[in-house]
N, C-alpha and C positions, 0 to 999 in steps of 0.2 A: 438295753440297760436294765438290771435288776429293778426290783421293787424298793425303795427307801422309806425308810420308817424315821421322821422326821422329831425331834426332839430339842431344848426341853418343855416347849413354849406350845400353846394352841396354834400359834399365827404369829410369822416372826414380827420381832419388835418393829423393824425399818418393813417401808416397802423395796428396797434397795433389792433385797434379797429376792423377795417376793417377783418383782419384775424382772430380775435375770432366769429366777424359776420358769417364769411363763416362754419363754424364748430358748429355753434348754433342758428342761428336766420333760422326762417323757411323765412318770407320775412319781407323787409323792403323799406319805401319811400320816397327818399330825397325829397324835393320842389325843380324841378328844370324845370324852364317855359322850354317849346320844345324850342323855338328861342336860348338857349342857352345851349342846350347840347353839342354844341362844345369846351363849358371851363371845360369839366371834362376833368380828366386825362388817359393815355392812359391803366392804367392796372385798374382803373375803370371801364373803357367803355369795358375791357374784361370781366371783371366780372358781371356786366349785358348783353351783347351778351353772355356769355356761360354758365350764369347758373338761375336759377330761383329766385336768391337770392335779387336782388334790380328791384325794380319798379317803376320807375320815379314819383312825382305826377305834372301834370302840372295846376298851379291855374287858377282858373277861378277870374273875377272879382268881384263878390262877395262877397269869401271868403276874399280877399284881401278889400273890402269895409269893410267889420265888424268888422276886423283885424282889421284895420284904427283908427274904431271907437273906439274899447274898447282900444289899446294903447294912443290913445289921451286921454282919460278918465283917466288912470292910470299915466302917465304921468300928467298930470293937478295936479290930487293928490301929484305927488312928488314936484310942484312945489308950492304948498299951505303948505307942512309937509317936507319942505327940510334934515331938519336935522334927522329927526325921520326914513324915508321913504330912506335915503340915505346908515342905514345900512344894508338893504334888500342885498344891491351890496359892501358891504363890504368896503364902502364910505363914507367921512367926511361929502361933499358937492358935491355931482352929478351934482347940474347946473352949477357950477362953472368947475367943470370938464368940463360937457359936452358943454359949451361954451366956452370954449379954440377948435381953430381950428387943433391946431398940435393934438388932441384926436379923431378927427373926420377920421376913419381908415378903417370903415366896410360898404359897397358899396351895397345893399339894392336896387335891379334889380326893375325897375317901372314895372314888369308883377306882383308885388306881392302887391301891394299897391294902393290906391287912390290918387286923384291929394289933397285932403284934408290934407292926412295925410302929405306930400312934403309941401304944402303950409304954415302947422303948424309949421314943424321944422325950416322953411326959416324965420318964422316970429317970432319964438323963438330964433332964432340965433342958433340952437343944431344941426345943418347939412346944408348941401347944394346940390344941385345939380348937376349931371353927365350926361354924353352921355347917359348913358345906366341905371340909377336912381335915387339911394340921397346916398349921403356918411353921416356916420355916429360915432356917438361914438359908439364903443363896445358895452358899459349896454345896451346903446338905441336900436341898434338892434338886443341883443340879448332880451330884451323886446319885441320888435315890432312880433319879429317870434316864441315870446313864444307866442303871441296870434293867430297869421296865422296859427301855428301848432296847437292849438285849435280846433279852426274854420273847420281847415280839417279832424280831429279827430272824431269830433264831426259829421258831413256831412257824414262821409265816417265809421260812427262806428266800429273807430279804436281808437289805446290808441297811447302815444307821446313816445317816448323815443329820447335823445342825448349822446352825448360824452360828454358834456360841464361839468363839476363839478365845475368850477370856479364860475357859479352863483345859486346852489343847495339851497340858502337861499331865493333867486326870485321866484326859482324853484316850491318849498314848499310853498311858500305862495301865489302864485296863481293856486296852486294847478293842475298844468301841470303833473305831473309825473304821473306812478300808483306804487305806494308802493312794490306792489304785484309781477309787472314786476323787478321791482328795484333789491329786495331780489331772487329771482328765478335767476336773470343773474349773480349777484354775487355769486349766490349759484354755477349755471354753470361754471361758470369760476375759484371756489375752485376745481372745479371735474376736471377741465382739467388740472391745474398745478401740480394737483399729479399725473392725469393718461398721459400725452402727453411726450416722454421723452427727449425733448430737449427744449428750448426755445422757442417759437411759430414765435420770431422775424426772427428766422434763419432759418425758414420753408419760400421758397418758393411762390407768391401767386398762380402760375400756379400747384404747386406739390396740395395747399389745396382746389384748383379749382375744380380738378379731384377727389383727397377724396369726395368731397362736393357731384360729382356727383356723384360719383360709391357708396355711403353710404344715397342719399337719402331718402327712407325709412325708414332704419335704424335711421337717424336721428329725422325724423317725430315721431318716438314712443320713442325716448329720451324725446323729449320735452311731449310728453303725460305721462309719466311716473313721470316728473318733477312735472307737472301739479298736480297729484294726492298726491303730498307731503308737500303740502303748508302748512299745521297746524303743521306738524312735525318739518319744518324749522324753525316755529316759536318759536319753544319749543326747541332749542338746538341739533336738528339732525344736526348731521355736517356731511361734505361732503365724509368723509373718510364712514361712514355710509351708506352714497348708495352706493359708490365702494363692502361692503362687502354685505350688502344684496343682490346683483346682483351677486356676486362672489357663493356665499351660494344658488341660486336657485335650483341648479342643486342638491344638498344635500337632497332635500325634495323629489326627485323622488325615492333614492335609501332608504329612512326612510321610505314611504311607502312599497314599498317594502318587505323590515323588518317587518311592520304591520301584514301583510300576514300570515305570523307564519315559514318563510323561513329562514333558519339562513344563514349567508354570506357565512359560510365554505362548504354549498350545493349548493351554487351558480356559475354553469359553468362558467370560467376566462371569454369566450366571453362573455355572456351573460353582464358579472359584468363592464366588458370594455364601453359595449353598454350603456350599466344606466349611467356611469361616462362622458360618451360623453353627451355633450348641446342639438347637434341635435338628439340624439337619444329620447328626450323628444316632436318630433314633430311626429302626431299620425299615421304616413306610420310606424314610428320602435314599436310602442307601441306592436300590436298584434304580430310582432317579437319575443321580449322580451319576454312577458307575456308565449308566445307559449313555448316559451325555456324552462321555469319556472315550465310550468305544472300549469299555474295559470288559472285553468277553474273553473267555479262559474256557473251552471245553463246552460251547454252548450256553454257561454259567455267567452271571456277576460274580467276580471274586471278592470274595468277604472275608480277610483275614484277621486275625485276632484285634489287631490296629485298628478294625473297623466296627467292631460289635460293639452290640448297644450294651454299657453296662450303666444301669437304674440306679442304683445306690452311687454312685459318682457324679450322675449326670443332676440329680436330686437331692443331692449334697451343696454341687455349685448353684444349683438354683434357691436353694432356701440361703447361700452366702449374698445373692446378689439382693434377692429379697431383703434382706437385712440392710444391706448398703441403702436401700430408697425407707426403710422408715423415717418417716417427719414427724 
């Protein structure tokens, strides 16, 4: 999985999100300038000290320059097309919103922005200035940091993702998201409501800390395995579908098997136990098995395709079964 540049928030609002990150996201990066890493929260700041999961991105000016530049651009727009441009944000009249001061709510840190971009919304009347930045309407900064997250995407050839669904119509027309990520996370997160067997909310962050750790690997060829399934999701493979395919791998070692010309009823209980076991399909137990069998071919154990050890499969199903025993 790509690098993701997370947006528009230091640290999502819900842990919801957050605890499904820990259990599926390989990494991900809030924009949060260094000067103000002391306003995350304290089971945040555990979870980046203890696991490889969030990687801070600190902006540079720059990116905050260009940022600048194309939300004053798109903003100009709304305010030339008010009505038309107003339902992007699910809105009658956005300037009329965002010129009311009781709207202005979302605090927009000056390490992420130009003195341009403050100077604009002062003289628009659509924000004002802080200690510590510009306060803002909502749309407007959730605008402002679809482009900063851009910008850094784009620098840093990574893709964007958020929590936010409230502005998925912004979203899509400036073409922030990737499609691709979109449907794979919600694919992920059908696989874990069937296989996880409690509610995620009532999991712990420190219990999913430790899974996170003790299963990383495992993890890593989840998402590789997800990866390889992208045309099939598109075509109506649902999630109960990879739970069985990955349940069924183990089926095709003892079919081969079969192939051989061995009938079950000649097959020693140990031996038949050994096949039925997952790890017995990693190739220390192959010439075991094989040996039991009587399966020689040319002085050789035969190892056909049916038999080889494949990693990202076999470590896939195990970080699924893993997940089925979290308490």
């Amino acid at each position: 999985m790509e690098p993701l540049i997370y947006y528009p928030s230091f640290e999502p609002p819900t842990e919801s999100w957050l605890k499904f990150s820990l259990l599926y996201f390989e990494n991900f990066r809030p924009i949060i300038p260094k000067n103000r890493a002391g306003n995350i929260s304290k089971s945040y700041k555990d979870i980046i000290d203890k696991t490889d999961l969030i990687d801070p991105y600190n902006p540079e000016y720059n990116v905050g320059y260009r940022a600048s530049l194309k939300a004053i651009a798109e903003v100009n727009k709304i305010f030339g097309d008010t009505h038309q441009r107003s339902v992007l944000f699910d809105s009658a009249n956005l300037i009329r919103k965002w010129q009311n001061p009781e709207n202005w709510n979302f605090n927009v840190y000056e390490e992420k922005f130009s003195s341009g971009w403050a100077e604009y919304c002062i003289y628009n009347k659509i924000g004002r200035r802080t200690d510590t930045g510009i306060l803002l309407p909502e749309e407007l900064a959730f605008l402002f940091m679809t482009y900063l997250a851009k910008e850094i995407a784009f620098e840093e050839s990574a893709a964007i993702i958020t929590d936010n669904n409230k502005y998925d119509n912004f979203t899509n027309y400036s073409r922030s998201t990737t499609p691709r990520i979109n449907h794979t996370t919600k694919f992920a997160k059908g696989i874990f409501n069937l296989l996880i067997p409690q509610n995620l909310a009532q999991i712990p962050v420190d219990k999913l800390i430790k899974f996170r750790n003790d299963n990383r690997e495992y993890l890593k060829e989840f998402n590789r395995e997800l990866q390889n399934i992208q045309e099939k999701i598109s075509v109506g493979y649902s999630e109960q579908d990879f739970i069985d395919s990955y349940n069924n791998i183990y089926s095709e070692f003892s079919r081969q098997v079969l192939l051989t010309g061995i009938g079950l009823a000649s097959i020693p209980f140990a031996s038949y136990m050994l096949i039925q076991n997952p790890s017995a399909t990693t190739p220390e137990y192959i010439k075991e098995i094989l040996g039991a069998l009587g399966i020689i071919i040319g002085g050789g154990y035969t190892l056909n395709s049916g038999l080889r050890d494949n990693r990202s499969e076999r470590y896939c199903k195990k970080y699924m079964t893993n997940l089925e025993r979290i308490r």
